[in-house]
N, C-alpha and C positions, 0 to 999 in steps of 0.2 A: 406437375403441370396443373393447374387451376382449370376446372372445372366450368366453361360456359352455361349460363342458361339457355336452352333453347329457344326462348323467347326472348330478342331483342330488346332493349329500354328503345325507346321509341327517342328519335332525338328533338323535340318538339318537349319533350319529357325533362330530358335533359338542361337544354335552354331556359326554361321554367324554373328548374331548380337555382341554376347559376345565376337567372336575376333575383331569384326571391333569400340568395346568397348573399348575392349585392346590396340590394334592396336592406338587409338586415347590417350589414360593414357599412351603410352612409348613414343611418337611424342611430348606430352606436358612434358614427363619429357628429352626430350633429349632438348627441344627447353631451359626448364629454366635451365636448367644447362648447355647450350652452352651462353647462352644470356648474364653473366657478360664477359664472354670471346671476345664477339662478342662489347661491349659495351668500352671495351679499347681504346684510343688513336692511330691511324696509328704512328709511329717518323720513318717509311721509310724514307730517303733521297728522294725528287723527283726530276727530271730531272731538271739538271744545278745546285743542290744544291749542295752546299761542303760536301761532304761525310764525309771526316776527322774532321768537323765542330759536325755532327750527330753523331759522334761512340760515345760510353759510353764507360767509361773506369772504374776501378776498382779503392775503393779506396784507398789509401797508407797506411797502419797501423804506429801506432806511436808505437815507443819500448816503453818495460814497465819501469815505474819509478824505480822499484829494480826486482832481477830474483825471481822467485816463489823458496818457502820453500819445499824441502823434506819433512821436520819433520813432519809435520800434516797429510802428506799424510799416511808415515810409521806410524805413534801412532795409527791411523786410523783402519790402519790393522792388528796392534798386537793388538788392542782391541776387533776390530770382530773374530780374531780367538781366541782369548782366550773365550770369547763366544760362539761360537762353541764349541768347544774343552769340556768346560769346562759344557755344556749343555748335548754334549755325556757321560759324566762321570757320570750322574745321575741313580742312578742303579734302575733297573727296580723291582716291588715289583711281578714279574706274574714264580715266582723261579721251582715251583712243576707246574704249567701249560701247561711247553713246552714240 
């Protein structure tokens, strides 16, 4: 059998502990999920550097080899409505239950 203290932890004591518990599990999860953020590269420009040299720019898309097809789009969707469609028409066996 384990041994009581005769003096109780005060639960006020207690409480204190468990936020300052808490308190430490949001500080470890705020640090690792700031910390790849934090772990990034600076590419500021610094002073005297070409600025226009640093900018990032976007980059140029190539046009497509032929324009996209309607057809598969449309066949697509007269397929799934017809599914639909065609799903509601199955008649329900529940005739004398409603």
């Amino acid at each position: 059998m384990i041994a009581r203290s005769p003096i109780p932890t005060p639960p006020r004591t207690r409480q204190r502990s468990r936020a300052a518990a808490l308190g430490a599990v949001l500080a470890g999860a705020v640090f690792l999920a700031a910390a790849p953020a934090a772990a990034q590269p600076n590419n500021r420009p610094r002073p005297g550097q070409n600025q226009a040299a640093s900018e990032l720019r976007p980059p140029i898309p190539s046009l497509p080899s032929k324009p996209a097809s309607n057809f598969m789009m449309i066949l697509v969707g007269v397929i799934l409505t017809g599914l639909v469609v065609g799903a509601n028409m199955i008649p329900s066996k529940r005739s004398h239950q409603d």
